[in-house]
C-alpha positions in Angstrom: 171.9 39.1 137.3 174.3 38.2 134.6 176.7 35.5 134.5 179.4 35.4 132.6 181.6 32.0 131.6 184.4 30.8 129.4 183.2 29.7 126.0 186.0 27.0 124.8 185.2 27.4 121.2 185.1 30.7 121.0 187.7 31.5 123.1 186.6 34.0 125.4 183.7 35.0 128.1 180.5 34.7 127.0 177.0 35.2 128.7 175.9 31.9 130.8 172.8 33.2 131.9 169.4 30.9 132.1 167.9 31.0 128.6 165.2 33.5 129.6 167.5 35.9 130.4 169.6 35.3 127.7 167.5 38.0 125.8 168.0 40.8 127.9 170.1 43.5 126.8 173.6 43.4 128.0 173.6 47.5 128.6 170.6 47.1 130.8 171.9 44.6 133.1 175.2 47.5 133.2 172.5 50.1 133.5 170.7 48.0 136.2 174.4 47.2 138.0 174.9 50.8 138.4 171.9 52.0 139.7 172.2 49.2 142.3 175.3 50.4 143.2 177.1 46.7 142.3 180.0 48.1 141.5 182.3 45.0 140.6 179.7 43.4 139.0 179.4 46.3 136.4 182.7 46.6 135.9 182.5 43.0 134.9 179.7 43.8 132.7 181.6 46.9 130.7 184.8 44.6 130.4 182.4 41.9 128.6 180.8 44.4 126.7 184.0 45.5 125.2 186.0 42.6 125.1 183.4 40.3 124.4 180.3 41.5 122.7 181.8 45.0 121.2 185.1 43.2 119.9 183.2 40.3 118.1 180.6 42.2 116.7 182.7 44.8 115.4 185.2 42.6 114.2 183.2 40.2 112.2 181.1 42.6 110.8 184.3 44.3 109.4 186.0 41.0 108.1 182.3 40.0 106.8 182.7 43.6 104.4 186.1 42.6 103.2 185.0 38.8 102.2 182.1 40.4 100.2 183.9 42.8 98.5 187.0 40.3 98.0 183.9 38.0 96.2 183.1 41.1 93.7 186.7 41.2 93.1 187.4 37.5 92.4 184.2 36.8 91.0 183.8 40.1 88.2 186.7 41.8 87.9 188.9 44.1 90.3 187.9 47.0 88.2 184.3 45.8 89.5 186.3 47.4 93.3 185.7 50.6 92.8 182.4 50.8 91.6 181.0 49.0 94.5 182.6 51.1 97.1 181.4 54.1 95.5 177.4 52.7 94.8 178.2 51.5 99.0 179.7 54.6 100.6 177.7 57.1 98.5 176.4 58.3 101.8 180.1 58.7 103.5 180.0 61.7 101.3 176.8 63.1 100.3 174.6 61.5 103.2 173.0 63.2 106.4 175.6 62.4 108.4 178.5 62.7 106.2 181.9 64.5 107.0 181.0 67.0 104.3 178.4 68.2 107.0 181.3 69.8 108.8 182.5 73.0 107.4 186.0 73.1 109.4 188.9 70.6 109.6 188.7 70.8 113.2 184.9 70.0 113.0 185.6 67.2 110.8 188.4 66.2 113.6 185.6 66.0 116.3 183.4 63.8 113.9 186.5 61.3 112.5 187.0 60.6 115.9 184.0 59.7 117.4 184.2 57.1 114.1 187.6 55.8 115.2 186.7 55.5 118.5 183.8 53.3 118.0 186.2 51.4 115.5 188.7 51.1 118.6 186.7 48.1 120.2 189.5 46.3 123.1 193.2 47.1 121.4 194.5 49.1 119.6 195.3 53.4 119.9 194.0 56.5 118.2 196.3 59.3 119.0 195.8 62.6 117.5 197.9 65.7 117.4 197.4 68.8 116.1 200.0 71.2 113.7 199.9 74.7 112.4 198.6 73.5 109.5 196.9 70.6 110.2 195.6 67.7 112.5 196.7 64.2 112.2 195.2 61.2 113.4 197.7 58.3 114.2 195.5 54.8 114.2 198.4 52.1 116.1 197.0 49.8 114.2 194.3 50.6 112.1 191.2 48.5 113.8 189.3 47.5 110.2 192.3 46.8 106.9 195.1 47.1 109.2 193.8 44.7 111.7 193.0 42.4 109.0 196.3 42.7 107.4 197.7 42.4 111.3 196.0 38.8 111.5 197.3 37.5 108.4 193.6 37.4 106.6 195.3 38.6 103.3 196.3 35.1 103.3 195.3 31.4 103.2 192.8 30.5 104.6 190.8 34.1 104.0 192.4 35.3 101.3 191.2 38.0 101.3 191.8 40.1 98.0 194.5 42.8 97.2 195.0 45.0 94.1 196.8 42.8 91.9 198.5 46.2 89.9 198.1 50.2 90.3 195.2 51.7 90.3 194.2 55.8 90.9 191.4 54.3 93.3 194.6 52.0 95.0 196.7 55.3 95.5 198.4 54.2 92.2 199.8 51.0 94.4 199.2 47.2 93.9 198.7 45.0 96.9 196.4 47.6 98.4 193.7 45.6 100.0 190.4 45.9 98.1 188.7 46.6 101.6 191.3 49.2 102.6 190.8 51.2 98.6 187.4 52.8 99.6 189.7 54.9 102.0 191.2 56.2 98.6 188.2 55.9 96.7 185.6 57.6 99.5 186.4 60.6 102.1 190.5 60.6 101.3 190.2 60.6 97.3 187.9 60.3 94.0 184.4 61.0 95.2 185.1 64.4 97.4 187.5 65.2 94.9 184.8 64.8 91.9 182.6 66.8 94.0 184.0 69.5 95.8 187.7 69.8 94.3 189.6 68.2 97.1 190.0 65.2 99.6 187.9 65.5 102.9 190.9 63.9 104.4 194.2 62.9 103.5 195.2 59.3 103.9 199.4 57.5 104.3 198.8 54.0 103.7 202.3 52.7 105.1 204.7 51.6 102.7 205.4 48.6 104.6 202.3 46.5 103.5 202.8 44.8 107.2 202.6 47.7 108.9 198.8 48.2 110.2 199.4 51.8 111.0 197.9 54.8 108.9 197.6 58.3 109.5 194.5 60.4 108.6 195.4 63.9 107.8 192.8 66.6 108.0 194.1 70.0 106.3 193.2 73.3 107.9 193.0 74.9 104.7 192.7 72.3 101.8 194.8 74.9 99.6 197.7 72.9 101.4 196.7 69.4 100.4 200.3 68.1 98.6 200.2 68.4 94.8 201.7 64.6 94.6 198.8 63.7 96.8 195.8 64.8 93.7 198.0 62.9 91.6 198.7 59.8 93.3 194.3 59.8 92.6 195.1 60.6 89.2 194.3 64.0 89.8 195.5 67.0 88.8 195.0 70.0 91.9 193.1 72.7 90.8 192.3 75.3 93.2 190.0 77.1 91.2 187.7 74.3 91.9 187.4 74.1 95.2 184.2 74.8 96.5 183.1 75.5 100.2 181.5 71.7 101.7 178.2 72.4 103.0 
């Protein structure tokens, strides 16, 4: 049976089990709740597992990216920004599981939001709406840059870093978030770009750099992909290049 208490340092419900039970898997004590039939008690359970657990894993694994790659940037060099992401998120764009994988923007749709959702750990909405020509994912806030941005961890005592000046892997912007540039460097610029002739999506970083909103924008056809877009990458669009991700 698990039992759940208020941890003062932390700030929120954690498990107070005896220590042997400690070890035991959170989803199998859900698991075992249901099968019971206990049904407050799992309800309890799923609540702790996203509010508790889900939230402060996800979240500290997500500020723990943004200090290491804010230490590449202080430490070497911002240049040093996007070569990392590009060496880290290879995989985003060539792996097994990459979006690449998924011939059709609406494919690609279903994919992108089983990511977001996972991302979406306690707060926060993904909305997503589709067009004639395209479907657009609203993220109210963003859960990784945009919560980060949200809580103020740009700034003292975090600091975490920010493009100091324009870069094509910043959308030619400064005081893009190193964390928040392998959006432009990964699926929504350089690398899919370099490799197939277009963006796999399209990103709008908000112009208000306190806004933690963006919209992902997934063209049916990627003919339609804005000319200013390529070139806000330093890119010049080239249909003739595009070739068919498979």
């Amino acid at each position: 049976m698990i039992k759940l208490k208020i941890s003062n340092g932390l700030g929120r419900k954690i498990r107070g089990d005896s220590p042997k039970n400690l070890g035991v898997s959170t989803w199998s004590l859900f698991e075992e709740a249901i099968l019971e039939g206990k049904w407050r008690e799992a309800q309890e359970i799923a609540e702790y597992l996203n509010l508790g657990e889900g939230k402060s894993w996800h979240d500290s694994n997500n500020d723990f990216w943004a200090a290491l790659i804010s230490y590449v940037g202080y430490h070497f060099g911002e240049e040093e920004i996007e070569k990392m992401w590009r060496e880290v998120f290879a995989s985003a764009v060539f792996g097994p599981t990459a979006l690449t994988r998924t011939p059709s923007a609406k494919e690609r749709v279903y994919a992108a939001a089983e990511i977001w959702r996972a991302h979406y750990v306690a707060d926060g909405e993904l909305s997503i709406e589709e067009k004639d020509d395209r479907y657009i994912l609203n993220l109210n806030p963003c859960p990784t840059g945009g919560r980060q941005r949200k809580e103020g961890r740009l700034e003292a005592p975090y600091h975490l870093g920010k493009t100091t000046k324009p870069y094509p892997w910043s959308w030619s912007r400064k005081h893009i978030p190193w964390y928040c540039a392998h959006c432009a460097i990964v699926q929504a610029g350089s690398m899919p770009i370099e490799a197939f002739g277009y963006p796999i999506r399209v990103q709008e970083y908000p112009d208000n750099p306190e806004d933690p909103s963006c919209r992902i924008i997934f063209y049916k056809n990627p003919e339609s992909i804005p000319d200013d877009y390529f070139k806000t990458l330093g890119y010049q669009k080239d249909v003739s290049k595009f070739k068919i991700m498979k």
